[in-house]
N, C-alpha and C positions, 0 to 999 in steps of 0.2 A: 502471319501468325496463326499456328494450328488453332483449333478450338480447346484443347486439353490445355495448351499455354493462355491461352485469353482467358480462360476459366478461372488459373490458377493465380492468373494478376487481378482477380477481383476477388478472391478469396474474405478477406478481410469487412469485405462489404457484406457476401452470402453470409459471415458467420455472421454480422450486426444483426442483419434482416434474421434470422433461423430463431436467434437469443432474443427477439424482441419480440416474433412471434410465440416466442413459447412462454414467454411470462405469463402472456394475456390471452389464453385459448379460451373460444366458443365455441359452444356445440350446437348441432341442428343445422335448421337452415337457412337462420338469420345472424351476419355474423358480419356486424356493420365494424368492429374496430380492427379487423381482417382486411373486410374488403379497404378500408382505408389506408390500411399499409402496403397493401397489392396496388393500389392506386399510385402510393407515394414512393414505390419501387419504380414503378414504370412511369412516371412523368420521366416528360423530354422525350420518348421513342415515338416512333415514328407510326402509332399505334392507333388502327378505330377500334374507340372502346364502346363496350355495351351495359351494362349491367342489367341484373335478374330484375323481374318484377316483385315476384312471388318469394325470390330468395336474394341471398344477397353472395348473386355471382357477380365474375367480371369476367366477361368475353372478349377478346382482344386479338384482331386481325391484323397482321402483317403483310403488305403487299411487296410483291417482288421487284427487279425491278423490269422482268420480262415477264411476259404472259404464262401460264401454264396452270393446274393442279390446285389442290389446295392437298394440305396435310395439318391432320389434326394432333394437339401437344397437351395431355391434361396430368390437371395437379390438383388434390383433394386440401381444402384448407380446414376442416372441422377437428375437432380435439373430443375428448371423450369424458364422462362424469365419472372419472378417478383421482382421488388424493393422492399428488405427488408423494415418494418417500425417496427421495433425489439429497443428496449432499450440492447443490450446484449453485452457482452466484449468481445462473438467471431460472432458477426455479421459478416452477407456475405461481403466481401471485393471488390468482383465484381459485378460492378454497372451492374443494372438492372436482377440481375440472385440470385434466391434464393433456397436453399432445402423446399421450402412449402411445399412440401408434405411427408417430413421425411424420405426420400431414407436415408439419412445420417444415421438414426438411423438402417436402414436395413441391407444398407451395414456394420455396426459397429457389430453388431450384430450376422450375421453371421459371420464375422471373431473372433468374440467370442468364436461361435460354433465350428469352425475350432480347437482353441485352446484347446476347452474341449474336445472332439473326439480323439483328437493327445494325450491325456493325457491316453486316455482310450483304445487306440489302439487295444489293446492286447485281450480286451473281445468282440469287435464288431465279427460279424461273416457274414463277407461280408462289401462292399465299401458303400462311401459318397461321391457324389460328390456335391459340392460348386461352386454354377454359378451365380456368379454377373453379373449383369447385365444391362449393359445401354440400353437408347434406349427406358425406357417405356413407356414416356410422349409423345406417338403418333409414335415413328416411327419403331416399332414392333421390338423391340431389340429381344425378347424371338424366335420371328419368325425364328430373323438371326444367332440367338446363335443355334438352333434346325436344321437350315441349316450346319452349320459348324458344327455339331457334336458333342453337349451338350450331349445329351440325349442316346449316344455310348461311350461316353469319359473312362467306367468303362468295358465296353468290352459289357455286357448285358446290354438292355434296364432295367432302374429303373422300379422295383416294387411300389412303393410309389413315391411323390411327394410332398414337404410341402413350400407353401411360408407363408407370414406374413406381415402384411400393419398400422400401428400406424395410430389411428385418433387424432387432436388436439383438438375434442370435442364429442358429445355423447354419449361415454363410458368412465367411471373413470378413470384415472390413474392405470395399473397396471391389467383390466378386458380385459378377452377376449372373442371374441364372432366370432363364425362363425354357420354354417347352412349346412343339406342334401343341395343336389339337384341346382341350379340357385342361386349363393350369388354375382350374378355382371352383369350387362347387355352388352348386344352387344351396339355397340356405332358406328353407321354412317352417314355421314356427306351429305344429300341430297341440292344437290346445282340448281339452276333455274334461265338462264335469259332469261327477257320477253323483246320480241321485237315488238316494234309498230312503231309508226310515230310519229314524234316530230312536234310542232307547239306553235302555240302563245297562252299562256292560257285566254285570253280572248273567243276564239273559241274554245273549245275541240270539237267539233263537225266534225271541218275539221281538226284534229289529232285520232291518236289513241292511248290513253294514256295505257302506259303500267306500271306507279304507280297506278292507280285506279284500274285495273286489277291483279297486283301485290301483292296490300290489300286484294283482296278479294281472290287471292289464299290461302294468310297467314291465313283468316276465314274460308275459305272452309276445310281446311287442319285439324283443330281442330276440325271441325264436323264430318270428314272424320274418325278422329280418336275412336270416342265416339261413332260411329254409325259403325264403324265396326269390332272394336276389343273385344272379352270378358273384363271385369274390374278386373277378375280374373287371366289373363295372361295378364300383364300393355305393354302399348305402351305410349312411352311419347316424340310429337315433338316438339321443341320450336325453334322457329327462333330465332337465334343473331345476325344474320349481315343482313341489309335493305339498299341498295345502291341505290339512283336513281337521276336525275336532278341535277339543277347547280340554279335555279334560281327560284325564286315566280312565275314567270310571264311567266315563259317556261316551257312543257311540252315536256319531253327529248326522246329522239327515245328507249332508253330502260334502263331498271332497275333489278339490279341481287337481288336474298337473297337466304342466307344460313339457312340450320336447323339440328338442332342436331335431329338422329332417335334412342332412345332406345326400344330392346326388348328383352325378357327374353327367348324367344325359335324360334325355327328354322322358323317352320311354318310362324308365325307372320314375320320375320324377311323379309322373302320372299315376304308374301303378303303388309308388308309397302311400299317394294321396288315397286312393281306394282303398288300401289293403288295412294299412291302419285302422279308418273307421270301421271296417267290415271287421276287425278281431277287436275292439274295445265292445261294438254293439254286439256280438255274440256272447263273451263273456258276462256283460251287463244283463241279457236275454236267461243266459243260465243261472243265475243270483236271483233273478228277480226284481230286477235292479233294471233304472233309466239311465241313460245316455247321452248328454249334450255333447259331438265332437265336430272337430270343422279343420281345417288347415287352411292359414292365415300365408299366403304366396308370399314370400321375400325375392331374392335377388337372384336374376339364373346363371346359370353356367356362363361362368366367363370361357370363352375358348378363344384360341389366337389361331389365326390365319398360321399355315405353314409355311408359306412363303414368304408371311413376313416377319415368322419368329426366326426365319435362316437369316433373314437380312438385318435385324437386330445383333444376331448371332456374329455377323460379319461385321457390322459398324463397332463393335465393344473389338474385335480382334484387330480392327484397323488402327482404331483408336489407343489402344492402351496397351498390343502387343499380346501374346500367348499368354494362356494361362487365368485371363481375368474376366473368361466368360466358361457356365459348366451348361450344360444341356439337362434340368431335370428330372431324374427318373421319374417320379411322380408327378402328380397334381396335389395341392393342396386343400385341405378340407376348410381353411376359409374362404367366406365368400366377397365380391365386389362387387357394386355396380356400377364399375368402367364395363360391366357386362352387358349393359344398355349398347352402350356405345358402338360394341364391336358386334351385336346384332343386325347394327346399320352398318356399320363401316369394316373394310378389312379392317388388322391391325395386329397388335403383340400387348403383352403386358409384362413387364421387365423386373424381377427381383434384384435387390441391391442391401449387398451384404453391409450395417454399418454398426457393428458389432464393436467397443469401447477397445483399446491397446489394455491389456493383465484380466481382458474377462476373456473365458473359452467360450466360443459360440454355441458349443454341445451342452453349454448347461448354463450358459447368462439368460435372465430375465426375459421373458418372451414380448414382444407385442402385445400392449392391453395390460399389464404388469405397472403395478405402480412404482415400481423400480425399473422400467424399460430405460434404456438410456442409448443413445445414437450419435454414433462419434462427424466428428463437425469438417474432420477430414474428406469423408464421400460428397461432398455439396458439392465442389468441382466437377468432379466425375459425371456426378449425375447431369448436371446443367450443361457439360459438354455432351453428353450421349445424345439428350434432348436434343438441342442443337443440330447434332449429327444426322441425324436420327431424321429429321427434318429438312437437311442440307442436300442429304443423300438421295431421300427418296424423292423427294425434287428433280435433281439431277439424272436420276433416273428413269425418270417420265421423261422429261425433257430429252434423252436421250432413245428414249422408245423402247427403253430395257425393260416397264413394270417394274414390279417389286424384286 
């Protein structure tokens, strides 16, 4: 039995597991009524299990039934502090916290994978190891699973590495798509507060206002960007958060804002971090005006192996026939940190289209949407690629092909 048909006879179990996940999502990096259903997915397999110290992962090594390789299978289980607005009969049951961005479907997923692998034991030629994962909505779970010992769990460093992320629009239901090279950006968070002198706004004059100074760093910043980054290696800052004063009539002693920093490579990455403080503290300089600014490092550039974004490329073709894998023109301007991961290890990271039947992907609800919704037909799919994914490149050591 292929993996797409053993997939598609457990169906009915992935959908249990996904919908009983998503009642009950936690966020962060302790996420003990998760790890208890990732536990009570995989009892009976033929699994060493580990779990986190510091978090609450579960690591789970597959042995083959021949010597060889190991290959790494991960799946993100944390949920995000968004109020559902879902019409559904396994709507999140914990107020204000929701799977928006389809962890649920990941982690279901690969304990699919789990299941098909255990089934197939016998022909792998070399380990799996399966690393769910909390922690990736900001607070570097993969960082801390890779401190603890993920990525040693099989004895050898993984050869391969394959993760896998559901969109709720873009890509059809059922399509996948990933890319050579940069398919995710680094993501950091530059924060700035301007200090001046508070006074009566009828006089700014005998004040030194640090919102008017404040606006024109937020302008300055945007030109800063367009004037000194290529368009062909994208930098993109946008401020969300603008804090300042209490009143019309008062001009407050100082005023913070935050900005999100994306960039696609190293270079750039470095020189945001400079370029920025260097145009907040000059503007500040010319007001008259103080300066506290810093950039707070988040998550870097996920980039995939080329060799084993082709071979991903080829398993979704082998697997599911023409048509059900696209080659991305771009990268995307979120960020992961499966980016950890593939700093150590080759690997790919796989988009999966699972976009609802009567909504258009070009305008349904995005990821993070409190209306994101994620059709329950792609859980096969996904747990068979896994599987494959794993089966292959196996196979492929063991034959002496590489990737």
């Amino acid at each position: 039995m292929s993996f797409t048909e053993a997939a598609q006879d457990m169906r009915d179990e992935l959908v249990r597991l996904r919908h009983s996940l998503h009642t009950t999502p936690e966020i962060g990096l302790t996420l003990p009524r998760t790890q208890e259903k990732v536990l009570a997915a995989l009892d009976g397999l033929p699994l060493e299990i580990t779990l986190g110290k510091a978090l609450s992962s579960v690591t789970a090594v597959l042995r083959g039934g021949r010597p060889g390789p190991a290959v790494l299978l991960r799946g993100d289980m944390d949920a995000l502090p968004v109020a559902e607005r879902n019409d559904l009969p396994y709507i999140s049951q914990v107020e204000g916290r929701m799977h928006a961005c389809g962890h649920d479907l990941h982690t279901t997923m690969l304990a699919g994978a789990a299941h098909l692998l255990s089934a197939r034991r016998e022909e792998l030629a070399g380990d799996v190891i399966f690393m769910f994962q909390p922690g990736e909505e900001g607070q570097h779970g993969a960082r801390h699973m890779i401190e603890e010992g993920v990525l040693d769990a099989a004895g050898d460093r993984p050869v391969a590495a394959y993760g896998m992320h559901v969109v709720s629009s873009i890509l059809p239901a059922g399509v996948f798509a990933s890319r050579p090279g940069p398919i995710m950006s680094a993501a950091d968070v530059f924060e700035a507060t301007v200090k001046g002198r508070g006074g009566h706004g009828s006089t700014p004059h005998l004040a030194r206002d640090p919102i008017q100074a404040g606006c024109e760093m937020v302008t300055a910043m945007q030109t800063m960007v367009t004037r000194t980054f290529d368009a062909f290696d994208p930098v993109v800052v946008t401020v969300g958060s603008f804090h300042g004063g209490s009143a019309d009539n008062v001009i407050p002693d100082e005023a913070r804002f935050e900005a999100t920093v994306r960039t696609f490579s190293a270079g750039n990455r470095a020189l945001a971090k400079r370029r920025l403080v260097e145009v907040v503290e000059s503007i500040a300089a010319a007001h008259d005006l103080k300066v506290e600014a810093s950039i707070r490092m988040g998550y870097p550039v996920t980039v995939n192996d080329a060799a084993e974004a082709a071979f991903a490329g080829a398993a979704v073709d082998e697997l599911f026939g023409p048509g059900r894998y696209v080659v991305a023109p771009n990268p995307a301007m979120g960020s992961e940190d499966f980016s950890y991961v593939l700093q150590e290890v080759p690997g790919t990271f796989v988009f999966l289209g699972a976009c609802p039947p009567g909504r258009d992907p070009a305008t349904a609800p995005y990821n993070h949407s409190p209306e994101a919704l994620f059709d329950d037909s792609v859980l096969p799919d996904g747990a068979a690629l896994y599987a494959s994914l794993a089966h292959r490149r196996l196979a492929a050591a063991d034959a002496g092909l590489g990737g």
